[in-house]
C-alpha positions as YAML, in Angstrom:
chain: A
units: angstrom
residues:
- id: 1
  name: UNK
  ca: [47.58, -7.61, 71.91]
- id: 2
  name: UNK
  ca: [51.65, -7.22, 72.69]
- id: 3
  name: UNK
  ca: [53.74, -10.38, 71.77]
- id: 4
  name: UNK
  ca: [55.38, -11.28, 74.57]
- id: 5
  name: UNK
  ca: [58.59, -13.27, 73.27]
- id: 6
  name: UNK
  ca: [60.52, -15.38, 75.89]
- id: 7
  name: UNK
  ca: [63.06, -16.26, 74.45]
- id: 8
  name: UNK
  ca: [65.12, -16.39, 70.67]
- id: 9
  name: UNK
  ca: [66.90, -19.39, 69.01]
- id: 10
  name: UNK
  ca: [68.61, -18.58, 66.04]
- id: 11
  name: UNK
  ca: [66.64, -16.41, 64.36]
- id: 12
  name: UNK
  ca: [63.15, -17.85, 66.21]
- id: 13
  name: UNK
  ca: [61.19, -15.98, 68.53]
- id: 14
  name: UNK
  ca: [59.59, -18.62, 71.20]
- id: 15
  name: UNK
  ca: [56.43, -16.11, 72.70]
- id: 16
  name: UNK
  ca: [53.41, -17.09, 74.80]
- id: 17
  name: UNK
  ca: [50.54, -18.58, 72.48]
- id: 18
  name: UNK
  ca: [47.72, -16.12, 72.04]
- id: 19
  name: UNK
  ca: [43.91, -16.68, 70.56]
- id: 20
  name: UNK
  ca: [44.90, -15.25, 66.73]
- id: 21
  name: UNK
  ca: [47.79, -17.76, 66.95]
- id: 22
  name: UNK
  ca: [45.31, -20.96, 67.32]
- id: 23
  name: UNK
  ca: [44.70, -21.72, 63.49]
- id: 24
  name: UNK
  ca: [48.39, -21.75, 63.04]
- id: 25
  name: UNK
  ca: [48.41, -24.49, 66.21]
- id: 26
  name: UNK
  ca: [46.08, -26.25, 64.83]
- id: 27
  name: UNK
  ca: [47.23, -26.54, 61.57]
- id: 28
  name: UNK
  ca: [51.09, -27.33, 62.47]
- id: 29
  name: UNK
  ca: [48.83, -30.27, 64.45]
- id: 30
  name: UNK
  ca: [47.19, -31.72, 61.51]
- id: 31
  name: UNK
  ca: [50.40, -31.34, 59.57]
- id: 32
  name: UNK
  ca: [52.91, -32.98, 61.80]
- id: 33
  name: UNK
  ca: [51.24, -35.11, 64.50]
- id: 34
  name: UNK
  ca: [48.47, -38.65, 64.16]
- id: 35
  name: UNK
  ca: [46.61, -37.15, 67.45]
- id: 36
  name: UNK
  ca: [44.20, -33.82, 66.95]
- id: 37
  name: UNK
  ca: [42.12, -32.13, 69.17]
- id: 38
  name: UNK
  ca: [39.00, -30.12, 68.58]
- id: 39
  name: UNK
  ca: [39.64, -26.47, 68.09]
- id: 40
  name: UNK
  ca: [37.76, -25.70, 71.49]
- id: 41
  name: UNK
  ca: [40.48, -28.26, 72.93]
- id: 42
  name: UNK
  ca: [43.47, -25.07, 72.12]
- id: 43
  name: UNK
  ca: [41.01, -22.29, 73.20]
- id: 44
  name: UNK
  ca: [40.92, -23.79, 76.61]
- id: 45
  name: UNK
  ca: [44.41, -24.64, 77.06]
- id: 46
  name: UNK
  ca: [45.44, -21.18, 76.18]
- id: 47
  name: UNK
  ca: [43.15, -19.88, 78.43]
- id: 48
  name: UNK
  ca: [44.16, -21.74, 81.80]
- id: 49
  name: UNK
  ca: [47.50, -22.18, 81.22]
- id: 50
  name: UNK
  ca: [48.84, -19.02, 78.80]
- id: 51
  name: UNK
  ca: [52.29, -19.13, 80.42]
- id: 52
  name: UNK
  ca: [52.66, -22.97, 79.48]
- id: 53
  name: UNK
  ca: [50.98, -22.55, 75.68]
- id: 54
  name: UNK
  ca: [54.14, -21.27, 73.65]
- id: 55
  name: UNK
  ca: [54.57, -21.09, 70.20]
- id: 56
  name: UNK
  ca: [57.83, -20.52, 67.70]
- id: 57
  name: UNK
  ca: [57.69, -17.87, 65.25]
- id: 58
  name: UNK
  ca: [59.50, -17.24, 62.25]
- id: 59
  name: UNK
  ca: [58.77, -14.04, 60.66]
- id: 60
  name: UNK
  ca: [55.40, -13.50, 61.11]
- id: 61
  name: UNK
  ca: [54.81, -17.44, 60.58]
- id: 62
  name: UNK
  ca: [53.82, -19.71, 63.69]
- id: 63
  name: UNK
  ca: [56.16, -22.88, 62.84]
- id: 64
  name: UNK
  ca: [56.19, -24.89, 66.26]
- id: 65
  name: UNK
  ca: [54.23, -24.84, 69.47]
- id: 66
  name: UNK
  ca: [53.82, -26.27, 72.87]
- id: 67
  name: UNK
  ca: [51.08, -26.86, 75.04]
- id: 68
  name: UNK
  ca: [50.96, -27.43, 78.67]
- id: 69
  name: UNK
  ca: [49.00, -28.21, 81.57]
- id: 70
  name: UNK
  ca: [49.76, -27.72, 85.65]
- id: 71
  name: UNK
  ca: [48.09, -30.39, 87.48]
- id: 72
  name: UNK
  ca: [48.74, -32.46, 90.97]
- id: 73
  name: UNK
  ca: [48.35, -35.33, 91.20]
- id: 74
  name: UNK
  ca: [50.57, -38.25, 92.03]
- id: 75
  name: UNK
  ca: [54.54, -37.97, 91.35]
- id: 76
  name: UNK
  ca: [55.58, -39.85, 88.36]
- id: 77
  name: UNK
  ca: [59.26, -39.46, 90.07]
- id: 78
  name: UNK
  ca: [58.90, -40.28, 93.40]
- id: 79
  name: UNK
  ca: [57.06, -43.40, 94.82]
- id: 80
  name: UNK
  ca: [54.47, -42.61, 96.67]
- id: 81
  name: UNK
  ca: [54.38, -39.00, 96.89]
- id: 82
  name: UNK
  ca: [52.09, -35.95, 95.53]
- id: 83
  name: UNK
  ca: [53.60, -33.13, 93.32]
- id: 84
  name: UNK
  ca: [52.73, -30.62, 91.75]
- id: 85
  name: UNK
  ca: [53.77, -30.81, 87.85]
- id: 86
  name: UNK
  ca: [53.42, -29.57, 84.50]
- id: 87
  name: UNK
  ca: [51.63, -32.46, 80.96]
- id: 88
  name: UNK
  ca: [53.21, -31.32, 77.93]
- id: 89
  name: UNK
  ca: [50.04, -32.03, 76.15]
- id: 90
  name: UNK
  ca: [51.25, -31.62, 72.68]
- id: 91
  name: UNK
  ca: [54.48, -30.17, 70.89]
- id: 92
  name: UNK
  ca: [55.59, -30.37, 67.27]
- id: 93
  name: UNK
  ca: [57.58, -28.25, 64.94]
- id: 94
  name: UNK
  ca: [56.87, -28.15, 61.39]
- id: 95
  name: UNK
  ca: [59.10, -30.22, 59.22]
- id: 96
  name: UNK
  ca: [61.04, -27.77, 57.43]
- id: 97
  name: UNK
  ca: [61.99, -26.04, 61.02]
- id: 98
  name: UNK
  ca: [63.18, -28.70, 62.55]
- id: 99
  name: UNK
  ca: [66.62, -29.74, 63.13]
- id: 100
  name: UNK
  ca: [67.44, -26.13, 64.60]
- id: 101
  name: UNK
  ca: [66.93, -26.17, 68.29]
- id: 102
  name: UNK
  ca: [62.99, -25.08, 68.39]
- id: 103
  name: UNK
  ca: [61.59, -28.03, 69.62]
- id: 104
  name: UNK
  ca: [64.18, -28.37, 72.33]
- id: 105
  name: UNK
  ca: [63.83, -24.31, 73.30]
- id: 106
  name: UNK
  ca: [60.07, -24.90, 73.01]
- id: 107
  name: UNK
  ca: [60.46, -27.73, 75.92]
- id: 108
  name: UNK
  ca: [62.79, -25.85, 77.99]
- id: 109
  name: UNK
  ca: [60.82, -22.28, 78.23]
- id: 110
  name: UNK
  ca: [58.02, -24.33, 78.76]
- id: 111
  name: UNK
  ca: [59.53, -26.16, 81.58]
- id: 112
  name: UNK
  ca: [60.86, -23.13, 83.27]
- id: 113
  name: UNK
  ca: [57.46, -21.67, 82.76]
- id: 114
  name: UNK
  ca: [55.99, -24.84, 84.84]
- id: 115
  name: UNK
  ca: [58.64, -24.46, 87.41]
- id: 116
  name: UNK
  ca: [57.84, -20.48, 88.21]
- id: 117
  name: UNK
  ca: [53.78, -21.86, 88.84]
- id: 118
  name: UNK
  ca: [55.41, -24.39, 91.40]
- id: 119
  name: UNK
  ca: [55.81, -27.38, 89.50]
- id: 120
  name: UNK
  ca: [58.24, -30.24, 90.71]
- id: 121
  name: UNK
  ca: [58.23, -32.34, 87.37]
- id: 122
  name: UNK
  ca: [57.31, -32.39, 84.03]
- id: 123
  name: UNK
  ca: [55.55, -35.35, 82.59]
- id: 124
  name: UNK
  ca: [54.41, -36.08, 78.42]
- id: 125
  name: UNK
  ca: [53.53, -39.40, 76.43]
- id: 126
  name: UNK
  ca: [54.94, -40.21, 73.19]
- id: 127
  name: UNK
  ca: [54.73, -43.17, 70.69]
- id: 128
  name: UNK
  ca: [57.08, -45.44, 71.28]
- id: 129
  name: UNK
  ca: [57.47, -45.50, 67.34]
- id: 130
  name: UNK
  ca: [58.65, -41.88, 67.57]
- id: 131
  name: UNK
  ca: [62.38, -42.56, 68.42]
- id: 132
  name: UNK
  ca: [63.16, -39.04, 67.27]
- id: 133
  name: UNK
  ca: [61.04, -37.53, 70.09]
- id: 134
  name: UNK
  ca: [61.98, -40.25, 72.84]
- id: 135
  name: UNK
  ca: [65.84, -38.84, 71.46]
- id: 136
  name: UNK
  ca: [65.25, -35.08, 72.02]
- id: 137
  name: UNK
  ca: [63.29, -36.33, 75.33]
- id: 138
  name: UNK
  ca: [66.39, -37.75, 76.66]
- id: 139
  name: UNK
  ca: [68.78, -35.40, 75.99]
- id: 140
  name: UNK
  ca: [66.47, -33.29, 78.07]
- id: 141
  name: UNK
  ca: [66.74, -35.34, 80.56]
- id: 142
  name: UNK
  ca: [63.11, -37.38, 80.49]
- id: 143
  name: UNK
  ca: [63.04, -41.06, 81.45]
- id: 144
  name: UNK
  ca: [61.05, -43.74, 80.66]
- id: 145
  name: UNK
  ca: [58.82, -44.06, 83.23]
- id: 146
  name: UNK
  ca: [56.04, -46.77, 82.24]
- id: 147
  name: UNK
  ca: [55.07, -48.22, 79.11]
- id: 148
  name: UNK
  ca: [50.71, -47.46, 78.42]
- id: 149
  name: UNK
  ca: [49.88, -50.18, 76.02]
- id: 150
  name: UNK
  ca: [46.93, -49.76, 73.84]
- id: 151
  name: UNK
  ca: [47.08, -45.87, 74.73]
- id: 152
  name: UNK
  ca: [46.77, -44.17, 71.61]
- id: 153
  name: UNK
  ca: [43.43, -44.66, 69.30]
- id: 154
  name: UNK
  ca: [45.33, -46.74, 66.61]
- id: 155
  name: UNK
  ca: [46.17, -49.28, 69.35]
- id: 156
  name: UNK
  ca: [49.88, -47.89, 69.56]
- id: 157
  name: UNK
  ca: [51.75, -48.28, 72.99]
- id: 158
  name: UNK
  ca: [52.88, -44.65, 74.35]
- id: 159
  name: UNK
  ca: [55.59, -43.82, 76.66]
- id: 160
  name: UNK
  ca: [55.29, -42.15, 79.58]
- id: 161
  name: UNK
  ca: [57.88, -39.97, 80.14]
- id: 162
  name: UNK
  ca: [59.29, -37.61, 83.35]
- id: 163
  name: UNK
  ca: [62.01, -35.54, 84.40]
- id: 164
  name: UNK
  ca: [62.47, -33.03, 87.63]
- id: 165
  name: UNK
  ca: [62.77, -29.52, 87.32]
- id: 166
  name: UNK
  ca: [64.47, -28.71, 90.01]
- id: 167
  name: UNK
  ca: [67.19, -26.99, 87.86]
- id: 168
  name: UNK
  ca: [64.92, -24.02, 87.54]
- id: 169
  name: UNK
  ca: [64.67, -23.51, 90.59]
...
């Protein structure tokens, strides 16, 4: 299968996700993130939503991904209204990598990958412990939308986060 990169950050490719690339996922998950998913979990993701399951490549080395969801629902930016947006499910960059723009490239391909299927808005949750992510959020515009106590298994409160994506458009 081709690699279909969408993009370059320094000397990153960001490409859409494909099945050989799962391990890798998976792995960066149990490395860098309290929250895992069953390997099935990936293989579905990737297969409804390839153009929102990207991952960061150095090399030949998978060192950061992002995985995303379209649903409708209602709008976590507008009171009372439907939308059509895009979950970031899960994102994470191994240590070493960070600090160099993946994560935030990662977030914004994915974004303008939600925005070409027709989503409004982009929603995620994140610990409020992880004031490095809620940072990098911000910058990309996300706001605090609601705080879900008790959300995670540990008993940790999440955020839940939204911005528009209406600059894609």
């Amino acid at each position: 299968m081709q690699k279909v990169v969408v993009g370059r950050v320094a000397e990153y490719d960001i490409r859409h996700s494909a099945q050989a690339d799962i391990p890798a996922v998976v792995t960066i998950n149990m490395k860098t993130l309290p929250e895992h998913y069953s390997d099935y979990f990936y293989y579905e993701i990737l297969s409804e939503f390839p153009e929102t399951f990207l991952v960061a490549e150095l090399g030949d080395n998978v060192v950061g991904y992002i995985m995303c969801r379209i649903e409708y629902g209602f709008s976590h930016l507008r009171r009372f209204g439907l939308a059509r947006k895009g979950h970031i499910v899960s994102v994470a960059v191994l240590p070493e990598h960070r600090g160099k723009g993946v994560g935030t490239k990662l977030i914004e391909y994915a974004q303008e990958q939600m925005a070409k299927k027709s989503s409004r808005e982009c929603y995620l949750e994140v610990r409020v412990s992880n004031l490095q992510a809620i940072a990098l959020y911000e910058r990309l515009n996300y706001k605090r939308v609601s705080r879900l106590e008790g959300y995670y298994r540990d008993g940790e409160a999440a955020y839940l986060m939204a911005c528009p994506l209406d600059k894609y458009e």
